[in-house]
PDB file of N, CA, C and O in Angstrom:
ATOM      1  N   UNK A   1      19.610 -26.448   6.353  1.00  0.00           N
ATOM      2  CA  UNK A   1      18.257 -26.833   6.703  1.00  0.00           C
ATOM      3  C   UNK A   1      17.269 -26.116   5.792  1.00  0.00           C
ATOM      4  O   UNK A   1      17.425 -24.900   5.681  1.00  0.00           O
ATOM      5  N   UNK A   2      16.121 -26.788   5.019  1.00  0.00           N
ATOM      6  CA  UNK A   2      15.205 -26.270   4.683  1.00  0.00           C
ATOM      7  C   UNK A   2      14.801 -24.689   5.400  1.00  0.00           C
ATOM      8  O   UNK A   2      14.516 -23.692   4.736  1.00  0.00           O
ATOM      9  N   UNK A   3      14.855 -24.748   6.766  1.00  0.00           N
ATOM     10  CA  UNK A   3      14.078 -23.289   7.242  1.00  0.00           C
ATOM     11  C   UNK A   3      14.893 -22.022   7.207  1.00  0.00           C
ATOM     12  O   UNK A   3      14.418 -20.892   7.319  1.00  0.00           O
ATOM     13  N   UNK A   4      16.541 -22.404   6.993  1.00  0.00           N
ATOM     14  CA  UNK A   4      17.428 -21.266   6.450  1.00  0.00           C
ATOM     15  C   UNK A   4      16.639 -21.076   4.836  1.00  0.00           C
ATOM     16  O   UNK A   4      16.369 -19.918   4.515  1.00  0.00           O
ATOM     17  N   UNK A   5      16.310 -22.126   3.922  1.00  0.00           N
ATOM     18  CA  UNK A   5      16.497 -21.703   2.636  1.00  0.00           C
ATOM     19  C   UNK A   5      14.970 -20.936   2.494  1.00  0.00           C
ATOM     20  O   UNK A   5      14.954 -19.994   1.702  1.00  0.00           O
ATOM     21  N   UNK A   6      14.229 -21.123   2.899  1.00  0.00           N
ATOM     22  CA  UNK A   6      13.041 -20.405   3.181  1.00  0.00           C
ATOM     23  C   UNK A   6      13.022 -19.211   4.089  1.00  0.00           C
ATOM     24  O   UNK A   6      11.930 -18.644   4.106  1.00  0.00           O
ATOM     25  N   UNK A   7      13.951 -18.687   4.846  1.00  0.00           N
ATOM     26  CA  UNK A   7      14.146 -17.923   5.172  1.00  0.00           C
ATOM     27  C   UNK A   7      14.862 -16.430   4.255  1.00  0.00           C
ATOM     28  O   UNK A   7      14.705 -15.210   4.229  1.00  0.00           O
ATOM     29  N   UNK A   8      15.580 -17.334   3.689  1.00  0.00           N
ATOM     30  CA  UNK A   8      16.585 -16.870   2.661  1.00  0.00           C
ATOM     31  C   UNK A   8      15.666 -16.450   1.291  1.00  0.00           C
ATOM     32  O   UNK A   8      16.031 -15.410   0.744  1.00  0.00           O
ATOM     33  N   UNK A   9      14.484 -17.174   0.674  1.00  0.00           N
ATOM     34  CA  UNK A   9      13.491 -16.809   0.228  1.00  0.00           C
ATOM     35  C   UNK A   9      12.774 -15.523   0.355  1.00  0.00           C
ATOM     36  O   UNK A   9      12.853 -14.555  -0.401  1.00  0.00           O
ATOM     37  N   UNK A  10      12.063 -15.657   1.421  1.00  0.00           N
ATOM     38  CA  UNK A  10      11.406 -14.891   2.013  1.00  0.00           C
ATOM     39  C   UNK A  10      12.022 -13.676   2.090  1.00  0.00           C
ATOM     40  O   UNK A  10      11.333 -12.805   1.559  1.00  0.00           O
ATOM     41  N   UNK A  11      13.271 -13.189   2.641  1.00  0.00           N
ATOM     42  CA  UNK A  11      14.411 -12.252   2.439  1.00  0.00           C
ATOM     43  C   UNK A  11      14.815 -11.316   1.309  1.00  0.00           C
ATOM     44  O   UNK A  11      15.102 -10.119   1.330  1.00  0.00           O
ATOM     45  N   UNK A  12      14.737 -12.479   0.000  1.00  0.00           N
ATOM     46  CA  UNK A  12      15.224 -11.866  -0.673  1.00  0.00           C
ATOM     47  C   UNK A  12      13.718 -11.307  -1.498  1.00  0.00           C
ATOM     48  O   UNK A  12      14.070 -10.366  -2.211  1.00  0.00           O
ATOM     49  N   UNK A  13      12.445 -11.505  -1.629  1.00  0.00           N
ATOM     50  CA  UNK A  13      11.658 -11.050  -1.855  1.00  0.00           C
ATOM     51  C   UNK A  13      11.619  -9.752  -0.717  1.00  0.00           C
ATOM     52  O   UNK A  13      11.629  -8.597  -1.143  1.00  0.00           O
ATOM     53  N   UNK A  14      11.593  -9.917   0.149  1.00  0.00           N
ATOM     54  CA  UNK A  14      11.410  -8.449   0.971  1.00  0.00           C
ATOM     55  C   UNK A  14      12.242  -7.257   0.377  1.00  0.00           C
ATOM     56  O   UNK A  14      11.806  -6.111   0.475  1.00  0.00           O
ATOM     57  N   UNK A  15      13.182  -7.466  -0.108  1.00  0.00           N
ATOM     58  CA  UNK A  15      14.112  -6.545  -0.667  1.00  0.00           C
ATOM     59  C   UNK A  15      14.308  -6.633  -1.486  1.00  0.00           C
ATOM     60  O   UNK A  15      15.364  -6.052  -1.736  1.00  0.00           O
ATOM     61  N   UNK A  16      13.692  -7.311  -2.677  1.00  0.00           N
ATOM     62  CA  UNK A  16      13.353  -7.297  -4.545  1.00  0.00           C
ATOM     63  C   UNK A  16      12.537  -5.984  -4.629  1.00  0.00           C
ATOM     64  O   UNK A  16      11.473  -5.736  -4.060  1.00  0.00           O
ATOM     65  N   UNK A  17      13.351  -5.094  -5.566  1.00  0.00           N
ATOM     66  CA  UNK A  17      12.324  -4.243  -6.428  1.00  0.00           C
ATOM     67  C   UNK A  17      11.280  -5.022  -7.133  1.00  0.00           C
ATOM     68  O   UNK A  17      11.505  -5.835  -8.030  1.00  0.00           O
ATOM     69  N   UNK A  18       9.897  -4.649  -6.563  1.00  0.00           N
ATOM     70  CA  UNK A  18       8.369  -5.337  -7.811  1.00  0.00           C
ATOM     71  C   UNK A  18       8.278  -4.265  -8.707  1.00  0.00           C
ATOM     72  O   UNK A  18       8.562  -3.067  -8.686  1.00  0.00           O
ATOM     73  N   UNK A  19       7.633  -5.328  -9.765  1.00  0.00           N
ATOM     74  CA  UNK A  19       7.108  -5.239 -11.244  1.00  0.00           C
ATOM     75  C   UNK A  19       6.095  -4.265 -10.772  1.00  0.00           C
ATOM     76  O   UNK A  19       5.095  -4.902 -10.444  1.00  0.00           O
ATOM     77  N   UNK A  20       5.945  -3.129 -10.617  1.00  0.00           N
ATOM     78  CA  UNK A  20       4.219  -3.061 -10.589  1.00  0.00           C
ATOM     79  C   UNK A  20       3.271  -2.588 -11.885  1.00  0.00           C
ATOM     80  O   UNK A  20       2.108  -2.236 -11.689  1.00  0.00           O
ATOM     81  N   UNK A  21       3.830  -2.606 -13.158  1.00  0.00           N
ATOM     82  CA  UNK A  21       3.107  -1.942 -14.117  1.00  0.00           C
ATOM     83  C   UNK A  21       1.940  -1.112 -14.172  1.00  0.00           C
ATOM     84  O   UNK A  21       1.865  -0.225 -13.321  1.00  0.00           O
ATOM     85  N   UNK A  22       0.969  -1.233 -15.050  1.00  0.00           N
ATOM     86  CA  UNK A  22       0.297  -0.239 -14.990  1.00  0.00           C
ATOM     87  C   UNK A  22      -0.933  -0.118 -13.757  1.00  0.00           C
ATOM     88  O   UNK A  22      -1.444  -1.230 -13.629  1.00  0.00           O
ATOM     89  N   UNK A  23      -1.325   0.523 -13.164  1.00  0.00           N
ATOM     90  CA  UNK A  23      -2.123   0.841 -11.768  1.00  0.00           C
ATOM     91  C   UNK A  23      -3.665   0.352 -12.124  1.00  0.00           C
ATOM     92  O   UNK A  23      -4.510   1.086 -12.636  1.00  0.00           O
ATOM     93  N   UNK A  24      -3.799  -0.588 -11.873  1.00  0.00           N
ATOM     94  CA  UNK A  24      -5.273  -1.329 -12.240  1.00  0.00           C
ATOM     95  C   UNK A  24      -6.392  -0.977 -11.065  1.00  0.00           C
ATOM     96  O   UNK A  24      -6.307  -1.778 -10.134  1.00  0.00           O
ATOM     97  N   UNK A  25      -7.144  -0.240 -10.936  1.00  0.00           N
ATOM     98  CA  UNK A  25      -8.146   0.277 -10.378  1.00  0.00           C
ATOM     99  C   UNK A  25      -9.325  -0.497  -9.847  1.00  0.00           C
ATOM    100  O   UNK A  25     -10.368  -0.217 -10.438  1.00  0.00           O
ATOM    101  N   UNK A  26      -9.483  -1.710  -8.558  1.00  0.00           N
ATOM    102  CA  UNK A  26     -10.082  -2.694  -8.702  1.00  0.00           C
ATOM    103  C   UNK A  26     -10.543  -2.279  -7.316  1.00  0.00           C
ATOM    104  O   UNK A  26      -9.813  -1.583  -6.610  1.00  0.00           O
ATOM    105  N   UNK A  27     -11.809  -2.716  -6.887  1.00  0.00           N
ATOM    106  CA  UNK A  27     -11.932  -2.726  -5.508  1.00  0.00           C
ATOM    107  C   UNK A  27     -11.536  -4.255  -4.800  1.00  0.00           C
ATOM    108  O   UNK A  27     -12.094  -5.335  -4.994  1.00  0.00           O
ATOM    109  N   UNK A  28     -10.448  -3.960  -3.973  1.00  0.00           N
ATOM    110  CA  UNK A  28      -9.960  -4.867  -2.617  1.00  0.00           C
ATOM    111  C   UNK A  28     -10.741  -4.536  -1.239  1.00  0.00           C
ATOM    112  O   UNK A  28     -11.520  -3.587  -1.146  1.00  0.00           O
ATOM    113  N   UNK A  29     -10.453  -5.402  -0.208  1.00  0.00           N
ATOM    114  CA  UNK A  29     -10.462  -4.915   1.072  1.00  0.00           C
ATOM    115  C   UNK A  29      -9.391  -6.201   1.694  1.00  0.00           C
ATOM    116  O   UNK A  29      -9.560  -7.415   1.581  1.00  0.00           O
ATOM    117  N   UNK A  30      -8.463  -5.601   2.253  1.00  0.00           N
ATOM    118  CA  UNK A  30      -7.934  -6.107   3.669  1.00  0.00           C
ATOM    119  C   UNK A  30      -7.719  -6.343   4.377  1.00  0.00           C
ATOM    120  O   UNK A  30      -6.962  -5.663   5.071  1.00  0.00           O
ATOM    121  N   UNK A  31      -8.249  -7.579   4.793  1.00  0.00           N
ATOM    122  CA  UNK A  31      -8.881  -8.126   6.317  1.00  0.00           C
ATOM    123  C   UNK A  31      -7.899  -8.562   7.316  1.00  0.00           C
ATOM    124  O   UNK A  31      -7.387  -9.662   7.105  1.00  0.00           O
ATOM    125  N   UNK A  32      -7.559  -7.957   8.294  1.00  0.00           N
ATOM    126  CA  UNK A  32      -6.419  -8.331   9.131  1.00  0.00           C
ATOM    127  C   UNK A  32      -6.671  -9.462   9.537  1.00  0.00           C
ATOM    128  O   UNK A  32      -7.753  -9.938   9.883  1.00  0.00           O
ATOM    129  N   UNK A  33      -5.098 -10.167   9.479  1.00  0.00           N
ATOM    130  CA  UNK A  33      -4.908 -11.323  10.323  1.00  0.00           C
ATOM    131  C   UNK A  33      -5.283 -12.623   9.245  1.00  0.00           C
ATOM    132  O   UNK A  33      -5.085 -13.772   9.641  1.00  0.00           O
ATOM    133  N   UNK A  34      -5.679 -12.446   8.252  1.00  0.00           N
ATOM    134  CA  UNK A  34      -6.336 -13.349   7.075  1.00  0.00           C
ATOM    135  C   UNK A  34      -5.831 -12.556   6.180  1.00  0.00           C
ATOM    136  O   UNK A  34      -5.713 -11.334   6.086  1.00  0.00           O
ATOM    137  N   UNK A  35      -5.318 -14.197   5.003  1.00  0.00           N
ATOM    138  CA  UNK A  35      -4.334 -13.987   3.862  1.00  0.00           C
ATOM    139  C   UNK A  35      -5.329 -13.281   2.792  1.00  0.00           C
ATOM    140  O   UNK A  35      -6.535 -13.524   2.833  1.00  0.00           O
ATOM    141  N   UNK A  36      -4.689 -12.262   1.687  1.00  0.00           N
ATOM    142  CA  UNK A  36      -5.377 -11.837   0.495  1.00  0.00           C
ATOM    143  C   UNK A  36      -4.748 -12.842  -0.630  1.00  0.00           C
ATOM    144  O   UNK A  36      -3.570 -12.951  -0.970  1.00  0.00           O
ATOM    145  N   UNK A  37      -5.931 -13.559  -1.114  1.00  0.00           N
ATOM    146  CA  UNK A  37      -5.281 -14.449  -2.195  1.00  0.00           C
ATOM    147  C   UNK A  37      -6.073 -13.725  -3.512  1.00  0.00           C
ATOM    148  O   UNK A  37      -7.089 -13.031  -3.532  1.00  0.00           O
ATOM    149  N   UNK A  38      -5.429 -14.053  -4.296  1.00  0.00           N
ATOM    150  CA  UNK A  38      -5.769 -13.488  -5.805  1.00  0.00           C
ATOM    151  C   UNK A  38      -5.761 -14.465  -7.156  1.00  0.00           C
ATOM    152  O   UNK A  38      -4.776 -14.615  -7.881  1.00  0.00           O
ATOM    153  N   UNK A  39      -6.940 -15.040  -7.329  1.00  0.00           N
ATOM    154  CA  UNK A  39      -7.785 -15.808  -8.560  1.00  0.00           C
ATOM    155  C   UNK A  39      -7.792 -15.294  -9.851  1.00  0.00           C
ATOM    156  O   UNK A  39      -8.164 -14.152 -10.121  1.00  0.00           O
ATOM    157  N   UNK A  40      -7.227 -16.433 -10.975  1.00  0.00           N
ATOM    158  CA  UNK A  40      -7.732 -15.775 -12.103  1.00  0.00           C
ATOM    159  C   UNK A  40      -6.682 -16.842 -13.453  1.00  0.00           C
ATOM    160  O   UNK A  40      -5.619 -17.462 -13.428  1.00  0.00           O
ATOM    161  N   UNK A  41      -7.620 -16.586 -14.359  1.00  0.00           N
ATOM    162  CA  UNK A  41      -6.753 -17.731 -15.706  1.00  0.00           C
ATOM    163  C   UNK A  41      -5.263 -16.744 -15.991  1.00  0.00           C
ATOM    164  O   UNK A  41      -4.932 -15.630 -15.585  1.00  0.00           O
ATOM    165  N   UNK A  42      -4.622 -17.710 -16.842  1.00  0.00           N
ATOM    166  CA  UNK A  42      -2.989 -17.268 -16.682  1.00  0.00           C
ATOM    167  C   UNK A  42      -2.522 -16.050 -17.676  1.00  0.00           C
ATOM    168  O   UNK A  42      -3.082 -15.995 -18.771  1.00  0.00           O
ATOM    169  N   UNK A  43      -1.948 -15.487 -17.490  1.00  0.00           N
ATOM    170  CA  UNK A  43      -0.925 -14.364 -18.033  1.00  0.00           C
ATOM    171  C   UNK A  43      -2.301 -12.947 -17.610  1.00  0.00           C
ATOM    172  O   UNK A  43      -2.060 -11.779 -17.915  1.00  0.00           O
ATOM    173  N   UNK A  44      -2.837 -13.105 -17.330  1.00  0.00           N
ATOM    174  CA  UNK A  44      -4.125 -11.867 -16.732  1.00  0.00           C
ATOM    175  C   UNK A  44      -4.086 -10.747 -15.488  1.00  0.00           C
ATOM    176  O   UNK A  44      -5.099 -10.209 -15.042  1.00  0.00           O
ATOM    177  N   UNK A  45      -2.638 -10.483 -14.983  1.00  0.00           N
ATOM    178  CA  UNK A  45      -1.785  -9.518 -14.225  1.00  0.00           C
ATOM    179  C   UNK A  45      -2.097  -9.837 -12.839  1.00  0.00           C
ATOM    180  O   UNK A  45      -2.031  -8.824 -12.144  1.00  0.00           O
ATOM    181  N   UNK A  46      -2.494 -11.153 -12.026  1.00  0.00           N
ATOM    182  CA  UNK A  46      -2.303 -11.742 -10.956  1.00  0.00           C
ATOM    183  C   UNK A  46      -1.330 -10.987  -9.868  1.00  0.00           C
ATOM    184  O   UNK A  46      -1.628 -10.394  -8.832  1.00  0.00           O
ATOM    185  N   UNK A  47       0.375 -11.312 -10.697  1.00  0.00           N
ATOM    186  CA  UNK A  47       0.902 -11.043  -9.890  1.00  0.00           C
ATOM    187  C   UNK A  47       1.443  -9.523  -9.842  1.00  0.00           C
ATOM    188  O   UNK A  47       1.990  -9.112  -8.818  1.00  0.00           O
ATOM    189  N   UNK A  48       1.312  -8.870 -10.738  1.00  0.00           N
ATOM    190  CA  UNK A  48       1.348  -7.179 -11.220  1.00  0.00           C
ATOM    191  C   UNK A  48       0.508  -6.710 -10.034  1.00  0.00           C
ATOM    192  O   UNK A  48       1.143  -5.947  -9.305  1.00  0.00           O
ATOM    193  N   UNK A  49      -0.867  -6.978  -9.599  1.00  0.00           N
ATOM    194  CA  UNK A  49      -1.742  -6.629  -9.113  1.00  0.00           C
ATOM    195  C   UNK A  49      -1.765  -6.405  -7.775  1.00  0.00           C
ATOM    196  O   UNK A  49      -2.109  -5.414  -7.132  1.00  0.00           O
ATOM    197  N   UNK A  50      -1.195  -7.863  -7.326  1.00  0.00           N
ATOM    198  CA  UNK A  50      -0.419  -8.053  -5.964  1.00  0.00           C
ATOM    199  C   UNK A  50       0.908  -7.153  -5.754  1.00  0.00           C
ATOM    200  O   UNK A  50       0.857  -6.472  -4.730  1.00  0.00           O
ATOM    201  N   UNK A  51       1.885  -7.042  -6.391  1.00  0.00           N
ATOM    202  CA  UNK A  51       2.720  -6.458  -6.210  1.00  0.00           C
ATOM    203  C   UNK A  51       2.218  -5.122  -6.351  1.00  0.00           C
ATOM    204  O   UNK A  51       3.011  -4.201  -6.157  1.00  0.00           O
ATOM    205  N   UNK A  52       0.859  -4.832  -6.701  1.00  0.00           N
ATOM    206  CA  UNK A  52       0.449  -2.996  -6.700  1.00  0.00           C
ATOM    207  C   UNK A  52       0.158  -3.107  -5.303  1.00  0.00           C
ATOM    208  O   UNK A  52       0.532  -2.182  -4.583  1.00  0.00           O
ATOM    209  N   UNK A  53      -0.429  -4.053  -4.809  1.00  0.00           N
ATOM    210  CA  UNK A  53      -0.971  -4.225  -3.485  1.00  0.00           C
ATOM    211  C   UNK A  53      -0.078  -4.094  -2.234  1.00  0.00           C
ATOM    212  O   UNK A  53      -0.237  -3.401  -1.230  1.00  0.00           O
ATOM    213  N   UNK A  54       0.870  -4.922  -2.560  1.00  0.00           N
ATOM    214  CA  UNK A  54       2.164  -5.019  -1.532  1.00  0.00           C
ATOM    215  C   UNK A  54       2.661  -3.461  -1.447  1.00  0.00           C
ATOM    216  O   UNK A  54       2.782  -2.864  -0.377  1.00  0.00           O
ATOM    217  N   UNK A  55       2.919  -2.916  -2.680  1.00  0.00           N
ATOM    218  CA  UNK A  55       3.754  -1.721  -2.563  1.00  0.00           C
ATOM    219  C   UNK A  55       2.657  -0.840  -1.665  1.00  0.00           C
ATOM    220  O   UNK A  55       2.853  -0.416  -0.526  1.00  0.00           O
ATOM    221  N   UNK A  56       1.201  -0.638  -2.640  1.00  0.00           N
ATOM    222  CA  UNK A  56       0.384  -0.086  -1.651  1.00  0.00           C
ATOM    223  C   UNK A  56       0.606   0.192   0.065  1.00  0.00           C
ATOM    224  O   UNK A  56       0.873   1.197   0.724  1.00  0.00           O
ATOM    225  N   UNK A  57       0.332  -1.338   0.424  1.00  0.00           N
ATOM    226  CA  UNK A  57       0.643  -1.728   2.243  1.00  0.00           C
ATOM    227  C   UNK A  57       1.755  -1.126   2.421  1.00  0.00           C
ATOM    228  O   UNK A  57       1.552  -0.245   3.257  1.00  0.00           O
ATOM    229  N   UNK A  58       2.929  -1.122   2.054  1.00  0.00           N
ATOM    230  CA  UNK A  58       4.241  -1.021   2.188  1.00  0.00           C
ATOM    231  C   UNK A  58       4.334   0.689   2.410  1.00  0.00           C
ATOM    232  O   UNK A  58       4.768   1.092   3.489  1.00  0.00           O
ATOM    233  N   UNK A  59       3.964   1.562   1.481  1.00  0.00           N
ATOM    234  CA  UNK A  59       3.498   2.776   1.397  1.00  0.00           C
ATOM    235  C   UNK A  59       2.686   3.650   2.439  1.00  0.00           C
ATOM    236  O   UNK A  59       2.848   4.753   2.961  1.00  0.00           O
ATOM    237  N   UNK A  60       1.650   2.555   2.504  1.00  0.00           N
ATOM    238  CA  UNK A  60       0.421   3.803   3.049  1.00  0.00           C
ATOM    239  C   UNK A  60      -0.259   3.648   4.224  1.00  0.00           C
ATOM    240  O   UNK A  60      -1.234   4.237   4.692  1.00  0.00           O
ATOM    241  N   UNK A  61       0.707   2.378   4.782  1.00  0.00           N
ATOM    242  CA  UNK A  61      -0.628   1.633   5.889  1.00  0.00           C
ATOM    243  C   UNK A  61       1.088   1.480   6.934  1.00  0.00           C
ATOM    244  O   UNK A  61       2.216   1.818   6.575  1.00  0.00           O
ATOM    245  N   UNK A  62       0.646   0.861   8.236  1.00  0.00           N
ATOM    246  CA  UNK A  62       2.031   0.351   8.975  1.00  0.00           C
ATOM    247  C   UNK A  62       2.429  -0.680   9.408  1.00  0.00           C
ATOM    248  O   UNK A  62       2.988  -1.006  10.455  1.00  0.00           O
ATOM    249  N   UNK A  63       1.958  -1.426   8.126  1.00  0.00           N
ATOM    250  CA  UNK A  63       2.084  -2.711   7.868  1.00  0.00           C
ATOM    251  C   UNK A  63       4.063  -3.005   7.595  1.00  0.00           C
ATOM    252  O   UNK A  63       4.855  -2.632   6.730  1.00  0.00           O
ATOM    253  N   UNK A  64       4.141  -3.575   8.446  1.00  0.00           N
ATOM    254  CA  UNK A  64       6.060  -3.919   8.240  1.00  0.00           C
ATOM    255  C   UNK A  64       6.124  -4.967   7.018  1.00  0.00           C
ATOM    256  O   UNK A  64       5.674  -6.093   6.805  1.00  0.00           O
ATOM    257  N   UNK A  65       6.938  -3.994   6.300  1.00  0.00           N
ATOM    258  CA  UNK A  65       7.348  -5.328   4.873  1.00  0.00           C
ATOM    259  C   UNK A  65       7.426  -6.994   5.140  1.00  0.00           C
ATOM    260  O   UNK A  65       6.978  -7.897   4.433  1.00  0.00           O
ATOM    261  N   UNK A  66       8.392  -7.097   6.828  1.00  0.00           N
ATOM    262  CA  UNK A  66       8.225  -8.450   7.310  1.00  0.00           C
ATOM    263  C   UNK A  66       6.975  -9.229   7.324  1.00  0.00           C
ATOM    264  O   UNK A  66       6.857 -10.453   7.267  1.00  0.00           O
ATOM    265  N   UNK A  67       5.980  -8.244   7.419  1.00  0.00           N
ATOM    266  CA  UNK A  67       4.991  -9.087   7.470  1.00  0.00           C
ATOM    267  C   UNK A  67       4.162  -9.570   6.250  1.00  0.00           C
ATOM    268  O   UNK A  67       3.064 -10.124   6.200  1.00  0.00           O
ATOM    269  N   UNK A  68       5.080  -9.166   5.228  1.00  0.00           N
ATOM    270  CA  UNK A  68       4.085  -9.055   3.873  1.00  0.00           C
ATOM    271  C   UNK A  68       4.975 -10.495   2.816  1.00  0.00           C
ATOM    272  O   UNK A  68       6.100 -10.456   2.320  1.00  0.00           O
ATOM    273  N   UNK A  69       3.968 -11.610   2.773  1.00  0.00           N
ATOM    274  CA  UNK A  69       4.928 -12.732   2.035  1.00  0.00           C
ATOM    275  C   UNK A  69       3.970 -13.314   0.848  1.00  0.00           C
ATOM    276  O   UNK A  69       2.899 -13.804   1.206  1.00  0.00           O
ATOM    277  N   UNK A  70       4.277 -13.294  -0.500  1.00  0.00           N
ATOM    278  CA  UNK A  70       4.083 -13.485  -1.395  1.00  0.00           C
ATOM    279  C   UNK A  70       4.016 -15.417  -1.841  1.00  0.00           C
ATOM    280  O   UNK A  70       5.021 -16.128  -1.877  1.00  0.00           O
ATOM    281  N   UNK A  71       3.268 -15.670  -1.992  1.00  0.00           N
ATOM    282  CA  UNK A  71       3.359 -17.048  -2.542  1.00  0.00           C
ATOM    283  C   UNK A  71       2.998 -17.558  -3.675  1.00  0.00           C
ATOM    284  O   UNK A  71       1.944 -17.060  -4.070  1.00  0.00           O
ATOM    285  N   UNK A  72       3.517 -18.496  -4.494  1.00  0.00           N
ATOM    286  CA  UNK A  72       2.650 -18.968  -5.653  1.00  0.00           C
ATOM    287  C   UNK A  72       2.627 -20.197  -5.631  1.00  0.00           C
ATOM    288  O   UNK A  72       3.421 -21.110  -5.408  1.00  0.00           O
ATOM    289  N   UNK A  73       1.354 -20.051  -5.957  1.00  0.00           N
ATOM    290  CA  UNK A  73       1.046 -22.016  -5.882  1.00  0.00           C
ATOM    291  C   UNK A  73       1.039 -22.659  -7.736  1.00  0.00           C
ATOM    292  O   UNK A  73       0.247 -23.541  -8.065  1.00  0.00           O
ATOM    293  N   UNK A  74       1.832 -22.165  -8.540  1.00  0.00           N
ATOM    294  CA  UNK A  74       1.668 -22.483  -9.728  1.00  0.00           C
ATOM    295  C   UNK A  74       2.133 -24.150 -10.148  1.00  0.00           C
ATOM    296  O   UNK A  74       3.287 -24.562 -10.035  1.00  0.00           O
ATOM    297  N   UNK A  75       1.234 -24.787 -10.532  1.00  0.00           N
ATOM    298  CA  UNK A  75       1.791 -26.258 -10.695  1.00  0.00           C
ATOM    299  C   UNK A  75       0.745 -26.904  -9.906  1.00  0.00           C
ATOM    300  O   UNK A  75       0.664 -28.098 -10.192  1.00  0.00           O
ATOM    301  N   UNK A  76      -0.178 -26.483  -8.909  1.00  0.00           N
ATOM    302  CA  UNK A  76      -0.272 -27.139  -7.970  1.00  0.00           C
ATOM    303  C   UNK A  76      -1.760 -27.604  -8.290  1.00  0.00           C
ATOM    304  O   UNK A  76      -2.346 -28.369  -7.525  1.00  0.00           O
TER     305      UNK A  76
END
């Protein structure tokens, strides 16, 4: 079924080591309960940025990794 393979998705990002390269110094805020989406033209560290973000949450806040899901809408 589709909702195993999306499950199975979702999974294996929870437990992927991220890219996070170099520590880009930007002001965010994190609004509970509402998604953080992240804008911008291509190859410009989108997803570097996010994954500083995720690790951030993951780190410092008690936010459960389960709850943390990554998407890309590229193509769309």
């Amino acid at each position: 079924m589709i909702s195993n393979v999306i499950k199975e998705i979702i999974l294996d990002f929870q437990n992927h080591a991220l890219e996070t390269g170099i520590t880009r110094h930007l002001n965010y805020s994190i609004v509970p309960k509402k998604a953080f989406i992240c804008i911008g033209v291509r190859r410009y560290g989108k997803t570097t940025f996010l994954y500083q973000i995720i690790e951030n949450l993951k780190k410092n806040t008690n936010i459960k990794k389960e709850n943390i899901i990554k998407q890309s809408c590229t193509g769309i």
